[in-house]
N, CA and C of each residue as an Amber inpcrd file, in Angstrom:
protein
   582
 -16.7680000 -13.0170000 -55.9170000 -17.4370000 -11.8650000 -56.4970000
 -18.9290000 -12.1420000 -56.5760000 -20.0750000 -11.1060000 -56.1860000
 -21.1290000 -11.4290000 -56.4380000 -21.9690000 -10.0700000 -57.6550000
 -22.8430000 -10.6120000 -58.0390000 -23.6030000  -9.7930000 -59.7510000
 -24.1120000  -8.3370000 -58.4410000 -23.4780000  -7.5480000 -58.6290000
 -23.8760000  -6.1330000 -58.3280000 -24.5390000  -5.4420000 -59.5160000
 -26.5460000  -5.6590000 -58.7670000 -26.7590000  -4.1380000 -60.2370000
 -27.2260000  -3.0870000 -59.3290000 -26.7390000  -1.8270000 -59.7140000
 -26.8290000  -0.5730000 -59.0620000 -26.2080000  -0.4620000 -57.7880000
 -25.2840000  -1.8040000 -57.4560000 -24.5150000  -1.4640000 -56.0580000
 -25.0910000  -2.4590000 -55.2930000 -26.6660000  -3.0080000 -55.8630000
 -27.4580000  -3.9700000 -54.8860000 -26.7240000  -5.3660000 -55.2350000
 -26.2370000  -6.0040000 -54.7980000 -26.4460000  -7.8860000 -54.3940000
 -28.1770000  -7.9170000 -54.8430000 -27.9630000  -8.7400000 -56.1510000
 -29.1210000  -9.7090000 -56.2430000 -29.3080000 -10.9630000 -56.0060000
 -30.2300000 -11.5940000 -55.2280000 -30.6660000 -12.7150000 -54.3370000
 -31.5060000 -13.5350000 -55.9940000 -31.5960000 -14.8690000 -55.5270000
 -32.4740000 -15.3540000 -56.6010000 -33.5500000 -14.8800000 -56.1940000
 -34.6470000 -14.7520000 -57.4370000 -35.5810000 -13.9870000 -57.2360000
 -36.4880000 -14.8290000 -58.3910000 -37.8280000 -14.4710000 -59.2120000
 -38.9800000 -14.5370000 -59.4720000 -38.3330000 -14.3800000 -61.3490000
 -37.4850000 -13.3990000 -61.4890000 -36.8020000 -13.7510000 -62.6460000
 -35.2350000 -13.8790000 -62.9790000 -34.7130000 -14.2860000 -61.2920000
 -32.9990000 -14.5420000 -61.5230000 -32.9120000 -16.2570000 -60.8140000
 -32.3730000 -17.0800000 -61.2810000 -31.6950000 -18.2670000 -61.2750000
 -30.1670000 -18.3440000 -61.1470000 -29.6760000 -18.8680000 -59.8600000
 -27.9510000 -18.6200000 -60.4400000 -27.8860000 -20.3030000 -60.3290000
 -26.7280000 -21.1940000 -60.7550000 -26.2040000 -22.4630000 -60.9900000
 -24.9110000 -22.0670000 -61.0460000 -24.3160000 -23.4300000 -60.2150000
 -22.7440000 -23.3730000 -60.0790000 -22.3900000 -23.8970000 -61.5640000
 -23.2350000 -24.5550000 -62.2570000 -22.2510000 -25.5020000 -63.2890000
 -23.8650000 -26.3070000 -64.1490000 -23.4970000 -26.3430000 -65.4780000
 -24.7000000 -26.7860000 -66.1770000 -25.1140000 -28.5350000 -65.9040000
 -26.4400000 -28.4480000 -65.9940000 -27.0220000 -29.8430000 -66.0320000
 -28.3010000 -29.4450000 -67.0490000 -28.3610000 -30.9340000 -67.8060000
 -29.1410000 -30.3940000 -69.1890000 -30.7360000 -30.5870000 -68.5750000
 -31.4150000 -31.0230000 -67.2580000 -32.5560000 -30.6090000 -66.4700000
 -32.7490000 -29.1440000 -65.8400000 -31.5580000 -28.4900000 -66.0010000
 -31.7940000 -27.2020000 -66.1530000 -32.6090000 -26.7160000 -67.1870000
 -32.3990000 -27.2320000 -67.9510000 -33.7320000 -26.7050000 -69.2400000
 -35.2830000 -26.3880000 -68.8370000 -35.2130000 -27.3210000 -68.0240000
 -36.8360000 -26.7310000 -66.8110000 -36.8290000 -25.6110000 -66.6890000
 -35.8680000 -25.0330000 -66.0360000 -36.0160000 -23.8150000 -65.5060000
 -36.2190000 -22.4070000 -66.7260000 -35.5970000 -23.1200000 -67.7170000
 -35.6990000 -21.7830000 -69.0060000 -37.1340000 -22.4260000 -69.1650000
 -37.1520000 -23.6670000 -69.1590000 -39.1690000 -23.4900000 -69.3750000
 -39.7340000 -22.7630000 -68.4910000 -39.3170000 -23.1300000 -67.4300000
 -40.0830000 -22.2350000 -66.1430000 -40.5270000 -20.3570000 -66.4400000
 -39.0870000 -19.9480000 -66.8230000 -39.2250000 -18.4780000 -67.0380000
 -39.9830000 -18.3340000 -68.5070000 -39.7790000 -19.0320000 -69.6560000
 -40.4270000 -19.0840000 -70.6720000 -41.9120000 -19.0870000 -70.3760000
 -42.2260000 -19.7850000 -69.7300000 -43.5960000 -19.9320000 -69.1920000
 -44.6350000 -18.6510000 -68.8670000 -43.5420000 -18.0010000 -67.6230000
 -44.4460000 -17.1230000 -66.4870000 -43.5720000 -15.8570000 -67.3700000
 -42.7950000 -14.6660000 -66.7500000 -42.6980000 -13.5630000 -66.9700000
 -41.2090000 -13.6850000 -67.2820000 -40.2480000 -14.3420000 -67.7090000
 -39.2570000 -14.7970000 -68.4220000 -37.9710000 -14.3660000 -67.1830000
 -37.1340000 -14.5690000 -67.5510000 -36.2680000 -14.1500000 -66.6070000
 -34.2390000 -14.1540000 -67.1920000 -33.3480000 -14.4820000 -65.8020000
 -32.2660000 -14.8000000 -66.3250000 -31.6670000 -16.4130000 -65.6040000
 -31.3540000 -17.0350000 -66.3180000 -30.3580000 -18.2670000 -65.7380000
 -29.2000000 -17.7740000 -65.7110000 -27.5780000 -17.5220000 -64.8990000
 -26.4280000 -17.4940000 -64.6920000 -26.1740000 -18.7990000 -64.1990000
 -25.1210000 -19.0820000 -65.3760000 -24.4180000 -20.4460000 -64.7030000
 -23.1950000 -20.0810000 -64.5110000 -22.4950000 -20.6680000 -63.6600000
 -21.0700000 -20.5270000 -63.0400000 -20.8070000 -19.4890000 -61.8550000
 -22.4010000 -19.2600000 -61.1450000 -22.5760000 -18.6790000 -60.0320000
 -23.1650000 -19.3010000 -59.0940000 -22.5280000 -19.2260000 -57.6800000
 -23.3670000 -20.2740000 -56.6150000 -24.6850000 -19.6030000 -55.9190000
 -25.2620000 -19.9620000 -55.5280000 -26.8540000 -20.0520000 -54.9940000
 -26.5590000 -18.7080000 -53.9340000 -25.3240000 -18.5120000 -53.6540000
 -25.4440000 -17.1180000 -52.9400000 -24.7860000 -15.7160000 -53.9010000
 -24.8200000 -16.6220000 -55.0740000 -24.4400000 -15.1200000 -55.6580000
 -22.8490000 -15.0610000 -55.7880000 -21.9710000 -15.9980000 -55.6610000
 -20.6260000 -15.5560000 -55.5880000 -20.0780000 -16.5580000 -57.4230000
 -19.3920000 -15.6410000 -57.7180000 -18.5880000 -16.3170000 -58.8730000
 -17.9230000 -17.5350000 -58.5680000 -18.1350000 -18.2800000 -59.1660000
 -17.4510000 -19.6630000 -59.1080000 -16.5590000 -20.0710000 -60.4150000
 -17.0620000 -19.6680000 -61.7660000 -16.4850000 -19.7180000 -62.7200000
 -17.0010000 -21.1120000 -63.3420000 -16.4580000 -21.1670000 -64.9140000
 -16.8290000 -22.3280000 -65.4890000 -15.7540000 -22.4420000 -66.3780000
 -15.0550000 -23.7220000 -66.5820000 -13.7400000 -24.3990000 -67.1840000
 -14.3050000 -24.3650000 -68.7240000 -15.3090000 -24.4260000 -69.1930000
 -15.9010000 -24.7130000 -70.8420000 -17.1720000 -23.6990000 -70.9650000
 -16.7260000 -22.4120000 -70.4350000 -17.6630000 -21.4410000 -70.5850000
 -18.1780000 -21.0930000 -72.2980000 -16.6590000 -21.0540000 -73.1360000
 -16.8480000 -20.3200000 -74.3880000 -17.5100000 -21.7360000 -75.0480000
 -17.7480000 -22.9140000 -75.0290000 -17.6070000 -24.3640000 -75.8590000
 -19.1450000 -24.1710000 -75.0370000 -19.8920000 -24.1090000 -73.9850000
 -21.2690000 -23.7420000 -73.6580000 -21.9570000 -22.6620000 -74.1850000
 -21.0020000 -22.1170000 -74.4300000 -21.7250000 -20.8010000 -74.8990000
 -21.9380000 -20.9530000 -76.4400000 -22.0620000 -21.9990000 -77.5520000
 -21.9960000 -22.4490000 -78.8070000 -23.3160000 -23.5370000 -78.7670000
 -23.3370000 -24.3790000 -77.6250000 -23.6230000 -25.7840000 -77.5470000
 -25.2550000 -25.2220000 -76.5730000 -25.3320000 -24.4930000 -76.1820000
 -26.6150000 -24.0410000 -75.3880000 -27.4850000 -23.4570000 -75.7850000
 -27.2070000 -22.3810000 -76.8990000 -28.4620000 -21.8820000 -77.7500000
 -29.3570000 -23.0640000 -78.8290000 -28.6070000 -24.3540000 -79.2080000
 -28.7700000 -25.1040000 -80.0030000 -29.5660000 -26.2730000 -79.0810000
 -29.0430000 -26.4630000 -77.6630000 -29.8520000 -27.7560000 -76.8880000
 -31.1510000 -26.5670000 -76.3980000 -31.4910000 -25.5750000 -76.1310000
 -32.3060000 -24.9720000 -75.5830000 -33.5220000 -24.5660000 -76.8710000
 -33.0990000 -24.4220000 -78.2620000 -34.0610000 -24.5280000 -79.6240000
 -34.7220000 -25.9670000 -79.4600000 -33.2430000 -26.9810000 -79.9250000
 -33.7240000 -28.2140000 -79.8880000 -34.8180000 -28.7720000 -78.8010000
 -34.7050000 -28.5680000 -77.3380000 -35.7860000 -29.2900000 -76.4760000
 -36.9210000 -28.7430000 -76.0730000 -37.0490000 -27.2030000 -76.1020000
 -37.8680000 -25.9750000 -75.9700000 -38.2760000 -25.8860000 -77.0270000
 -37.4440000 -25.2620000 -77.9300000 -38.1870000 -24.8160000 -79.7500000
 -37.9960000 -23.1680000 -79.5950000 -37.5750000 -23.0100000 -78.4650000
 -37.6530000 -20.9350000 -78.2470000 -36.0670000 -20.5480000 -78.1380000
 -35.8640000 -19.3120000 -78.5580000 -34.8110000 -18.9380000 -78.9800000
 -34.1490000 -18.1570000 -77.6580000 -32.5110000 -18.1740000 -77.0020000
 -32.7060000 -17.5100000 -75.4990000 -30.9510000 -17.1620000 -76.3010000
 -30.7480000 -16.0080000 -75.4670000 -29.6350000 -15.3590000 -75.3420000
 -28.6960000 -15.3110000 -74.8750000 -27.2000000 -15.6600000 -74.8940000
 -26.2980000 -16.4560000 -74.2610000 -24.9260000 -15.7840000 -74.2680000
 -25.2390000 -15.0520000 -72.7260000 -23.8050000 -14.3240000 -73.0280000
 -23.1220000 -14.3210000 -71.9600000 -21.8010000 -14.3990000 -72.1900000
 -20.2970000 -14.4780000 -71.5280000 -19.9840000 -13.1560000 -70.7150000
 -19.9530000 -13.5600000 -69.6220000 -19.4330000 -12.4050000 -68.7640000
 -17.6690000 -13.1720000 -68.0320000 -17.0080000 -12.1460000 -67.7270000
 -15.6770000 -12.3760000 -67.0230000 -15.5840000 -11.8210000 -65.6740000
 -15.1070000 -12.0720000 -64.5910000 -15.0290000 -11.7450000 -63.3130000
 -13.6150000 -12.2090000 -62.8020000 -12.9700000 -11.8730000 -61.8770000
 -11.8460000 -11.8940000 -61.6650000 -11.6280000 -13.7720000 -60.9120000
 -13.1000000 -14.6340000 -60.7180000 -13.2730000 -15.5440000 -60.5870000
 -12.9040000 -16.5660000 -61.2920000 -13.3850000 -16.3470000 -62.5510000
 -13.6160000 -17.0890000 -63.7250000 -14.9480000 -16.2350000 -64.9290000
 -15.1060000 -17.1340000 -65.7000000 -15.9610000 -16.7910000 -66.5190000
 -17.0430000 -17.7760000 -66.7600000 -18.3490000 -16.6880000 -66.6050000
 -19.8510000 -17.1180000 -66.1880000 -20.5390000 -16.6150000 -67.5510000
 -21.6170000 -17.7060000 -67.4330000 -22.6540000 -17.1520000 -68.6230000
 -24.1180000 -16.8120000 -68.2770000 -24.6250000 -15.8530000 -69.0600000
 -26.2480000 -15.3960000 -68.4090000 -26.7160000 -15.8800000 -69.1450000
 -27.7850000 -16.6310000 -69.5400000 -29.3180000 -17.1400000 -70.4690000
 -30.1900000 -16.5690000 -69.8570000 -30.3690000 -15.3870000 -71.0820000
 -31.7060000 -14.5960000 -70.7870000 -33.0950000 -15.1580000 -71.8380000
 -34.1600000 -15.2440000 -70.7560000 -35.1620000 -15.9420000 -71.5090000
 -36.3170000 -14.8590000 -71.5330000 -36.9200000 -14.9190000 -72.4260000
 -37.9760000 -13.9550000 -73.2070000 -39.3580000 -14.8450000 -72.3590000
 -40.3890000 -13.9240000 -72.2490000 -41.7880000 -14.5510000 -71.7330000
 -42.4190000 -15.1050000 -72.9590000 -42.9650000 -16.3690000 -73.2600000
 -43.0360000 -16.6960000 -74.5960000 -45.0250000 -16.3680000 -74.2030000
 -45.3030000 -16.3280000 -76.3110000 -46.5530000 -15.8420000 -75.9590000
 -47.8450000 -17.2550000 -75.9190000 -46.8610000 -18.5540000 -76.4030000
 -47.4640000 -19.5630000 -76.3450000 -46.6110000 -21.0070000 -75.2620000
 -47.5830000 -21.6940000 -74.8520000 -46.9920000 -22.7200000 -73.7070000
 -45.8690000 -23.4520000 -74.3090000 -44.9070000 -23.2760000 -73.5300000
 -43.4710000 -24.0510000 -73.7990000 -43.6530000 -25.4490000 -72.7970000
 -43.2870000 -26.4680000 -73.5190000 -42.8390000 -27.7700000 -72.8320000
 -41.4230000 -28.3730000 -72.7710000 -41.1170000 -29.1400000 -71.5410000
 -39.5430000 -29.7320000 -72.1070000 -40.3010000 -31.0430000 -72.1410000
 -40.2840000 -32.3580000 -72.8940000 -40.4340000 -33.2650000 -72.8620000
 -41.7460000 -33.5410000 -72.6290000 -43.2530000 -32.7270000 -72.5910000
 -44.2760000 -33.2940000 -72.5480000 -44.4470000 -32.2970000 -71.0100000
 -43.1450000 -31.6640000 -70.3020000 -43.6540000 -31.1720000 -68.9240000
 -43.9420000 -29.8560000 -69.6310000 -45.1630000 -29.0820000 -68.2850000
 -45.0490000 -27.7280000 -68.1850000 -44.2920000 -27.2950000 -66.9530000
 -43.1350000 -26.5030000 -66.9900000 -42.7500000 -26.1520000 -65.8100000
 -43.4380000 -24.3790000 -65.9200000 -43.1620000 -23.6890000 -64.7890000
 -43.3850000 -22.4550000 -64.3860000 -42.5940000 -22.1630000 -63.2640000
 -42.0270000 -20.8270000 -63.5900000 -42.1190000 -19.8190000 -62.5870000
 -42.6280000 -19.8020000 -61.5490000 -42.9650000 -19.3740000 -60.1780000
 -43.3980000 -19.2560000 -59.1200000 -42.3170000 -18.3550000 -58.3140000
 -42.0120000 -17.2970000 -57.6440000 -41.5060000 -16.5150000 -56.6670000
 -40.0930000 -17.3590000 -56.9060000 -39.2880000 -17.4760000 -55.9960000
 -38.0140000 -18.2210000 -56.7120000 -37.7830000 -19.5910000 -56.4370000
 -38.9600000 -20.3880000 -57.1470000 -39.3240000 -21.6490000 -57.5510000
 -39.4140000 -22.0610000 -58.7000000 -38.7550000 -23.3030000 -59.1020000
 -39.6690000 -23.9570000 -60.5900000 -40.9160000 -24.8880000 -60.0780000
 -42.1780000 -24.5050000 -60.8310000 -42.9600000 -25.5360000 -60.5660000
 -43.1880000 -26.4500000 -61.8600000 -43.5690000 -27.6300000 -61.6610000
 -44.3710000 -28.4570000 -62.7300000 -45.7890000 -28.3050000 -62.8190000
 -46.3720000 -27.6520000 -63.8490000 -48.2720000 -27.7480000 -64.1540000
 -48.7020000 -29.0420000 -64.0270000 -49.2840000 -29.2660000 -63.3790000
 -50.1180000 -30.7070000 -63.8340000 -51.8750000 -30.3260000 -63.0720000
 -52.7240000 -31.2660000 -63.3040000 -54.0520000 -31.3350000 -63.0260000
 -54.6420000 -30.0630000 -63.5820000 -55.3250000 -29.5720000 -62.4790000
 -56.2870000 -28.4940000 -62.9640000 -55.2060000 -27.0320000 -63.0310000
 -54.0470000 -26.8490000 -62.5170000 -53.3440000 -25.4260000 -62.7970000
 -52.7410000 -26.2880000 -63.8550000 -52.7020000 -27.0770000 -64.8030000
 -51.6880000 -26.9530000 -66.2420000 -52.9380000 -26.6660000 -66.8820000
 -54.4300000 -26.7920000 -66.7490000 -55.5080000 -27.0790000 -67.5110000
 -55.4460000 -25.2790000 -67.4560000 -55.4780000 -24.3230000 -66.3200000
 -55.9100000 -23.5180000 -66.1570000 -54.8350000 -22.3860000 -66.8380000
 -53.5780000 -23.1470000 -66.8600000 -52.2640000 -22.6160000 -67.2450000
 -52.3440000 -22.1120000 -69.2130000 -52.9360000 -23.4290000 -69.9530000
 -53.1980000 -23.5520000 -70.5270000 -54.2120000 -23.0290000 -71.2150000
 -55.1900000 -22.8270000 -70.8110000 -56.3690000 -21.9190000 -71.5800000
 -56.0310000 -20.2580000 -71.1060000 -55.2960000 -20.3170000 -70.4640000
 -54.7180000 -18.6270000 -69.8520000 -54.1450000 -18.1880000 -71.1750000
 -53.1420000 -19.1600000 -71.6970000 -51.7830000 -18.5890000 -72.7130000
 -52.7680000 -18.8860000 -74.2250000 -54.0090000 -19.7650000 -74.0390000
 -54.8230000 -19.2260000 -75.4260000 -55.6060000 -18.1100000 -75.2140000
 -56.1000000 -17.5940000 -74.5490000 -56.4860000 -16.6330000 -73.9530000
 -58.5470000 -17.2750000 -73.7540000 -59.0450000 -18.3500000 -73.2950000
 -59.6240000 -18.6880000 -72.8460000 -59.6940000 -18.9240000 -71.6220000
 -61.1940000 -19.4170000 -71.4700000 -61.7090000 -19.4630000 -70.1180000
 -62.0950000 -20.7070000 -70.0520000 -62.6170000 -21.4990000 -68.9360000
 -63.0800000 -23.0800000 -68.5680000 -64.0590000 -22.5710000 -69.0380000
 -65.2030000 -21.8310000 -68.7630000 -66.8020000 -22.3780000 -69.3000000
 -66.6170000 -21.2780000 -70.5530000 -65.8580000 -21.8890000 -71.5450000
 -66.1980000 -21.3760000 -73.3580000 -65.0020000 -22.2430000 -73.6200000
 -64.9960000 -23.4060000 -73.1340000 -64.2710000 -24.8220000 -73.7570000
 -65.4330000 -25.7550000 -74.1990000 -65.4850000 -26.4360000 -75.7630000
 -66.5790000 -26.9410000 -76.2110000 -66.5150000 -28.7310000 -75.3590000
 -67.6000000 -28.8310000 -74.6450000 -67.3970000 -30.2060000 -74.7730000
 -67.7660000 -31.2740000 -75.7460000 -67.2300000 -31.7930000 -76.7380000
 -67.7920000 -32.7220000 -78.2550000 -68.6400000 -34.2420000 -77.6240000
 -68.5500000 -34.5680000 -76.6770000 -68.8280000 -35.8620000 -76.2050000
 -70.6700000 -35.6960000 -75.6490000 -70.7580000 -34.3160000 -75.1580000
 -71.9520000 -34.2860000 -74.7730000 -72.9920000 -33.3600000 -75.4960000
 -74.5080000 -34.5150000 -75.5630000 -75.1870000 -33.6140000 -76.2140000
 -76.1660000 -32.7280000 -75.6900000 -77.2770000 -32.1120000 -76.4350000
 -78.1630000 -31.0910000 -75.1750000 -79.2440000 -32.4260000 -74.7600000
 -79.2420000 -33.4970000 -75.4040000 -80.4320000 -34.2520000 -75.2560000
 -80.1450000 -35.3490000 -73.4770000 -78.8320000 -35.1050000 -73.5620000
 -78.3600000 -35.6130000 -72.5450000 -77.6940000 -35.0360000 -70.9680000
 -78.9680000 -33.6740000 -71.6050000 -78.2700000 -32.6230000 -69.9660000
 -80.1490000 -33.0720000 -69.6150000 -80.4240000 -32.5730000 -67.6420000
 -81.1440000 -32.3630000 -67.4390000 -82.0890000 -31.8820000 -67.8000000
 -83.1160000 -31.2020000 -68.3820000 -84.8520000 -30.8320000 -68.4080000
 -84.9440000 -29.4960000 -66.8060000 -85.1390000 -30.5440000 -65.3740000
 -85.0280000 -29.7990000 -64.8320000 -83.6950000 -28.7980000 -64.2730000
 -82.6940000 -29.2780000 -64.8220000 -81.6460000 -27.8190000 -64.6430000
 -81.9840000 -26.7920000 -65.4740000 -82.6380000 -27.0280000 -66.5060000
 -82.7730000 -25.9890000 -67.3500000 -83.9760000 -25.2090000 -67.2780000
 -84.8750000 -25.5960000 -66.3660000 -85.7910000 -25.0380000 -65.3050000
 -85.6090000 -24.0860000 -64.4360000 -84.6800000 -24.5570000 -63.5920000
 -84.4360000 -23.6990000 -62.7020000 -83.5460000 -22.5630000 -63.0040000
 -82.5420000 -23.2240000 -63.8920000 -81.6980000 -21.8630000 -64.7680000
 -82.6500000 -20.6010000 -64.7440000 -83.5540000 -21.3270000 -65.9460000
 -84.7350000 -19.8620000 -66.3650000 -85.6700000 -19.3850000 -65.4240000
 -85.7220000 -20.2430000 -64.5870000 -86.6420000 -19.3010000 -63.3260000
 -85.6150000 -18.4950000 -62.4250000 -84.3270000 -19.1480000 -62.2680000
 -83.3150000 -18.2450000 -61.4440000 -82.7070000 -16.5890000 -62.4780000
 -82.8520000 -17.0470000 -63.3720000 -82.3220000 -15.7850000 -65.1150000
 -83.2510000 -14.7780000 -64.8810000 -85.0470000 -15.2930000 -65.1210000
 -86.0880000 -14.2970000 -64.9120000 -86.2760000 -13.7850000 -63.9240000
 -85.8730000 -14.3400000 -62.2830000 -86.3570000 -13.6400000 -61.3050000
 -85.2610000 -12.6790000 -60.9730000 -84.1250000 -13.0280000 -61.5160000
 -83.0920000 -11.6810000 -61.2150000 -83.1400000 -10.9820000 -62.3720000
 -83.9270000 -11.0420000 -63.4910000 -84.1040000 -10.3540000 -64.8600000
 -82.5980000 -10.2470000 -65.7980000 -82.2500000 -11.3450000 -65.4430000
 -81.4640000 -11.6850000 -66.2680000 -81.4350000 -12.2210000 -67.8260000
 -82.8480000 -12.8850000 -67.6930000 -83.5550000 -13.3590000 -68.7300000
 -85.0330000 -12.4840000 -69.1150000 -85.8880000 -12.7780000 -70.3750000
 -86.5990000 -11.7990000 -70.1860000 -87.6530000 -12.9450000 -69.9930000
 -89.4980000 -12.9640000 -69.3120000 -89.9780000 -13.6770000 -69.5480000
 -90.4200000 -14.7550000 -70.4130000 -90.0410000 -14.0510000 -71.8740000
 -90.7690000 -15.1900000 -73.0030000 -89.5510000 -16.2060000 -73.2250000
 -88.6180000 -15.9110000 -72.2450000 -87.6460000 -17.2970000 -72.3150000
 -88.1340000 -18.7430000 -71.5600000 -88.9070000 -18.2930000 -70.9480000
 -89.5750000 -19.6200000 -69.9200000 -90.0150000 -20.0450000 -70.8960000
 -91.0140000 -20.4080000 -72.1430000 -91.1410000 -21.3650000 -73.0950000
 -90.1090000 -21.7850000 -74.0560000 -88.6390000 -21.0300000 -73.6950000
 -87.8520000 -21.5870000 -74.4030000 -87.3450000 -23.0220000 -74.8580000
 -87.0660000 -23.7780000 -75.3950000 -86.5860000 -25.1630000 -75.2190000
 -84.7740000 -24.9650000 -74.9620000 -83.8330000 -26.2180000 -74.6030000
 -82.9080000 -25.9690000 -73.8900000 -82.0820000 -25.9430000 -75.2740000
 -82.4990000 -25.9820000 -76.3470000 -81.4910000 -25.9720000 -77.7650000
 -81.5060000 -24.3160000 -77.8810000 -82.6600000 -23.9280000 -77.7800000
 -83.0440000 -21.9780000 -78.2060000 -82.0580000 -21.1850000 -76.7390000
 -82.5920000 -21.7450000 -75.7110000 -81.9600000 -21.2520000 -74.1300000
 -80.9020000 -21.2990000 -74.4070000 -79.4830000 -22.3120000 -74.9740000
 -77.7420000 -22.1720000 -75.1910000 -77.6890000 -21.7390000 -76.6360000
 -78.9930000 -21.7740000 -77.4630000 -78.2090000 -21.0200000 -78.3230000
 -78.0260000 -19.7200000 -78.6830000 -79.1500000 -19.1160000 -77.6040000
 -79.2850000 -17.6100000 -77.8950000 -78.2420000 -17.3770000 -76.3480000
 -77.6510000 -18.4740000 -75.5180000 -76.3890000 -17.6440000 -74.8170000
 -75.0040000 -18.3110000 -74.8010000 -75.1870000 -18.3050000 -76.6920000
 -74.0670000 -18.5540000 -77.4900000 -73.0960000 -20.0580000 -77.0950000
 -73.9240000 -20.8290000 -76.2800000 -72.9600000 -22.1170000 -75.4770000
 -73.1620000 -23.8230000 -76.8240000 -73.7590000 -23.2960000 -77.9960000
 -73.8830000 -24.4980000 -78.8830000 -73.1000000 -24.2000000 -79.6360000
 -71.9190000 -25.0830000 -80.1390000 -71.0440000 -24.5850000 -81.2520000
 -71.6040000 -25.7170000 -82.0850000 -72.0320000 -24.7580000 -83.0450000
 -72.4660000 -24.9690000 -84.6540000 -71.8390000 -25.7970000 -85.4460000
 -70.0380000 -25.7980000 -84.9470000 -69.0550000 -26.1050000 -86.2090000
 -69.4430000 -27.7180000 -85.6740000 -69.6010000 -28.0610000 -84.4220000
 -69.5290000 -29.4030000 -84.2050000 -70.9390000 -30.3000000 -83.5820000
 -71.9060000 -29.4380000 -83.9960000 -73.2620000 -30.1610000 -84.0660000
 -73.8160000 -31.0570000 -83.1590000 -74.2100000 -29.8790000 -81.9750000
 -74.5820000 -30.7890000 -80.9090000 -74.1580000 -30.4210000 -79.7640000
 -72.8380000 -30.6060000 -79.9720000 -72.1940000 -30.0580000 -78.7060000
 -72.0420000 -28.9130000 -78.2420000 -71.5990000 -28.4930000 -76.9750000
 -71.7000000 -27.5240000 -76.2200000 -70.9230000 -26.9490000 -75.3770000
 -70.4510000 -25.4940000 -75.3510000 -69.3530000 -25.0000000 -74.4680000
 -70.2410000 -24.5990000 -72.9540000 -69.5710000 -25.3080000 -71.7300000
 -70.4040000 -25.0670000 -70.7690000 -69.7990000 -24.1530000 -69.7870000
């Protein structure tokens, strides 16, 4: 038997996952959809969609909302379907509004992929779901006394000649120049969002 909605055969897709049978590294994958635009896991269905069934469907269906709180912390929906196969379960996962980890990973979503975040897309992943940007992240380590003189030259001659800036900024100093375009945070004295 395969999941008919509206008559269509659904293929894995961007928010469907099927699994013949649970493995607790499946939990990636509810991070994955937790992550990006949430989706469904079916277990006790094979990779083409056909019922396979599961021997400890109802004893998973008790034991999975509790390992998926416990390693996630997010709450997912766990329900029992019957087919003339056997009996399969769906975990439907909600798009969460803050970054979910299993163990320190970020997984994601991707088309019908799990990926792992790391380097600059977990960095970028990450200031997305606070709803920031890379240049209005404070850096605390650096001060203004320790940026260039002449970058901050050419800034204001490149600002004024596209009138971006107004002239009486050219005698600005580079403390007045970031602080009148809001890049010195106050709370931490010195430092600067670049």
């Amino acid at each position: 038997m395969k999941i008919i909605l509206s008559n269509i055969y659904m293929p894995e897709t961007q928010n469907i996952e099927y699994k013949s049978s649970w493995r607790d590294e499946y939990l990636k994958w509810i991070c994955g959809f937790a992550n990006a635009q949430g989706g469904r896991v079916f277990i006790g269905i094979d990779d083409k969609g056909n019922v396979v069934g599961l021997d400890n469907a109802k004893k998973m269906m008790k034991d999975l909302p509790n390992k998926v709180t416990t390693h996630l912390g997010i709450v997912v929906d766990v329900n029992l379907h019957e087919a003339p196969k056997g009996e399969y379960l769906e975990i439907v996962v909600e798009p969460q509004p803050n970054p979910v980890n299993y163990k320190g990973e970020y997984h994601f979503r991707s088309g019908a992929t799990k990926q792992e975040l790391k380097g600059a897309a977990l960095d970028k992943f990450l200031l997305k779901k606070y709803g920031r940007k890379w240049d209005s992240v404070t850096i605390p380590s650096v001060s203004v006394s320790e940026l260039k003189q002449e970058t901050f030259e050419f800034f204001k001659k490149k600002g004024i000649d596209s009138k971006r800036l107004d002239e009486a900024s050219r005698n600005d100093t580079p403390e007045q120049l970031l602080n009148s375009l809001k890049l010195i945070d106050d709370k931490l004295q010195g430092t600067f969002a670049y």
